[in-house]
N, C-alpha and C positions, 0 to 999 in steps of 0.2 A: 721509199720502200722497195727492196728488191723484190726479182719473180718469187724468190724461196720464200719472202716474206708472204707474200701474197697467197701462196700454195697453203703456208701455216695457216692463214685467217680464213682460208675452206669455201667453198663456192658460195655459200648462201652468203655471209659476211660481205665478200667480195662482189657479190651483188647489187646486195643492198647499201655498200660502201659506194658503189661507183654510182648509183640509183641520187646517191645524197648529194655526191658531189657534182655529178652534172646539174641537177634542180639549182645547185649553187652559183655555178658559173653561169645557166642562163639568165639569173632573178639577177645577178649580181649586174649584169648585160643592161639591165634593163628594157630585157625581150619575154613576153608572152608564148605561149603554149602556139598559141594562132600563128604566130608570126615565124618562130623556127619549124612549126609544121611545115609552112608552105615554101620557106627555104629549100628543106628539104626533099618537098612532096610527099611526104607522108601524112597519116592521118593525125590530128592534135588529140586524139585517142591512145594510139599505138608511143605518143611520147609522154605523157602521163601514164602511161603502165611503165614506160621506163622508168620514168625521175621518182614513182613509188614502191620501185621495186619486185612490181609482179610482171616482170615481161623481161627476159633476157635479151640485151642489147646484141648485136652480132659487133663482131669487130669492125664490119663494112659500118651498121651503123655509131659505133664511136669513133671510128676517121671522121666520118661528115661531121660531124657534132663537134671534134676536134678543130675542125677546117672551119666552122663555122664561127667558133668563139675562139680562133685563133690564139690557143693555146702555146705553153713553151715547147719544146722538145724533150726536158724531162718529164713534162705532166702529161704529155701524150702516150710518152711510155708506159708511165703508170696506169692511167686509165685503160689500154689495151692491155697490161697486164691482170689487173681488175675482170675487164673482161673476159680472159682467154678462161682465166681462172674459176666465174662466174659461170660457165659452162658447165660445170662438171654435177654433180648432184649431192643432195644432204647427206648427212654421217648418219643421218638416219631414216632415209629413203626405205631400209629394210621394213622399217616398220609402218609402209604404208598402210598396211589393215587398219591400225587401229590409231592412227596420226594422222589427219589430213595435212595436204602442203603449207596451208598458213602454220599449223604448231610446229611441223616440223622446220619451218624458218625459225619460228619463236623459239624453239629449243635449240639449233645452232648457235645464235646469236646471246643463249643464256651459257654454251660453255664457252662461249668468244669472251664476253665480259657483261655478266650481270653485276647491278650494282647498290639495287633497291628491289625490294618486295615489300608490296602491301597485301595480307592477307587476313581481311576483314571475320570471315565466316570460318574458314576451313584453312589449316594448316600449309604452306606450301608443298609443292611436290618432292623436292631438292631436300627437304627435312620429315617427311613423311617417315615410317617404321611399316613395313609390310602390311602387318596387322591392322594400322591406321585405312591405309592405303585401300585393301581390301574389303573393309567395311564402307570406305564412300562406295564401292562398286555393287553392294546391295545385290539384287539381287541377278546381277550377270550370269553369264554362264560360264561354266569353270574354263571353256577352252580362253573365250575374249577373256577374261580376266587375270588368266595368269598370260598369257600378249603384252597387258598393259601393265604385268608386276616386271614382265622380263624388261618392258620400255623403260621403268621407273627405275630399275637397278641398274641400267645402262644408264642412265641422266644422271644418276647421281654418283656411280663410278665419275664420269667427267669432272661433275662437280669438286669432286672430289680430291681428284690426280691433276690436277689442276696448282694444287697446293694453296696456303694463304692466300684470303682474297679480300680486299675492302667489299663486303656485303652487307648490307643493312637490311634487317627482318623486321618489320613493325608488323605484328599479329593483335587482330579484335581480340578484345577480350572471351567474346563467346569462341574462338577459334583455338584460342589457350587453354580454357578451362570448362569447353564440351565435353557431351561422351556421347561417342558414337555407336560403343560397345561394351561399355559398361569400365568401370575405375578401374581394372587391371591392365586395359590393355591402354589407359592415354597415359595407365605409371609405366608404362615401357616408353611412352610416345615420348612423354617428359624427361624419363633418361636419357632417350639420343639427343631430346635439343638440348639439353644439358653439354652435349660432349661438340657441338654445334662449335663451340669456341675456336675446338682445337683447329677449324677449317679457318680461323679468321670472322668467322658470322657474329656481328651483334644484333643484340635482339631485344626489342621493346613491345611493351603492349600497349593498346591504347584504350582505358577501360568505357565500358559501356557508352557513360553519359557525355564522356566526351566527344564519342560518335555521334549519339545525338544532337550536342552540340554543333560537330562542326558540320552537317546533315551529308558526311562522307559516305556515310548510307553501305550496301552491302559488294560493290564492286571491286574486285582485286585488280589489281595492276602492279606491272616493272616496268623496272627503267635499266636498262644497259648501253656501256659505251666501247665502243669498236675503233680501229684503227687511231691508236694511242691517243683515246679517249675524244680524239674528232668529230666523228658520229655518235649521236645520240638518239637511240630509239624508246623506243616506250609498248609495250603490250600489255590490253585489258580485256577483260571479258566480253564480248557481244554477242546476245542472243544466243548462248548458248554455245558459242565458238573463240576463238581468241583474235584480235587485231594487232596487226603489227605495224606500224610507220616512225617518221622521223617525230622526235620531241620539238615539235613547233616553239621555236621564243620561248625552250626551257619551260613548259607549262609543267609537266610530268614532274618534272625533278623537284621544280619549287613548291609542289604540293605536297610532294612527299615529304620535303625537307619540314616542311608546314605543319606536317603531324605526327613527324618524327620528333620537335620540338616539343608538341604537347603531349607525347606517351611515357612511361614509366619503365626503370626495369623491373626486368621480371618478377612475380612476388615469392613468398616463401613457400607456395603450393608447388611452387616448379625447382626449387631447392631442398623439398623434401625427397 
């Protein structure tokens, strides 16, 4: 990948891209966290916030890491391109107010390449309709709330200008056919995921009892793949905030693949 390339896939990507690739090249080594610490002389802390992506590596520290795992001469390039790039800040750092840094990782890396959503309870944000949108917001107050309408029409411009995308939408059945504000405003919500196609999105429901069945329970989670579909991360709901990491041995994906198999399309209430 060239630096251009690198510049396109935006700082947070290119962090979390190089974050993957180094944890790869040291497990691949068959070296521990302990042991290139103390190579190094650093702490086996400060290199676990590297290989997971919450700590920006400096370029001094990917030479040594380079020197260490005796990498090629192209892949050194690359990885300090990674890094130089890795420096810079989120496309949507603007909206620190009302985005802390983990979502605003998660929402880079969902206009780099999202590729699955599971949403259990509540509609995604990416297919939300203002009106939707604004009633999870309850009772906020008008200033934060239109912050997070303006954050939501900028995610999904992205989304959007993006053009066709292989996305997969699998919605609970209570997420499809709630109401949050009463049957006028989910027949608006139902027209736009109607028009959801035209972006490439298909979309399944998974009704009730089969949720029970497969006791998937009420947790949303994505899965997106970056650096032509190399990296694979995954983010889900915790506590109230959202997690972001690498898709350990494809867990994420083959879950979802899992219950993308047993959902339905759409029914005739969302074709009306």
């Amino acid at each position: 990948m060239t630096g251009l390339g690198a510049r396109m896939m935006g700082a947070t990507v290119c962090r979390l891209v190089l974050a993957d690739r180094l944890g790869r090249m040291r497990r691949s080594r068959g070296l521990t966290l302990k042991t290139v610490a103390g190579a190094l002389y650093v702490s086996s802390s400060k290199l676990c916030r590297i290989e997971s992506g919450r700590h920006r590596p400096t370029l001094a520290d990917v030479e040594q890491l380079a020197d260490l795992y005796e990498v090629e001469t192209d892949v050194r390039t690359q990885l300090l391109q990674w890094a130089q790039v890795a420096q810079g800040r989120s496309s949507y750092h603007a909206f620190a107010d009302v985005a802390d840094a983990v979502l605003r990782d998660y929402l880079d890396v969902e206009q780099a390449g999202l590729r699955a959503v599971f949403g259990p309870v509540v509609l995604p944000a990416v297919l939300r309709t203002r009106g939707y949108a604004r009633a999870l917001y309850g009772g906020m107050g008008e200033a934060e709330a239109e912050r997070r309408l303006s954050l939501l029409e900028l995610r999904q411009r992205h989304f959007a200008d993006a053009g066709p995308k292989p996305v997969r939408i699998l919605l609970g059945e209570a997420a499809l056919y709630g109401r949050l504000s009463g049957a006028e405003m989910m027949r608006k919500q139902h027209q736009w995921l109607r028009q959801a196609a035209e972006l490439g999105v298909k979309l399944r429901v998974l009704p009730y009892e089969r949720m029970a069945l497969e006791r998937c329970a009420l947790s949303a989670f994505a899965v997106a793949a970056v650096n032509d579909d190399r990296c694979v991360l995954t983010a889900r709901e915790r506590m109230g905030g959202v997690w972001l990491g690498p898709d350990r041995n494809g867990r994420a994906a083959a879950w979802f693949e899992h219950l993308w198999q047993a959902a339905a399309e759409p029914g005739p209430q969302l074709a009306a």
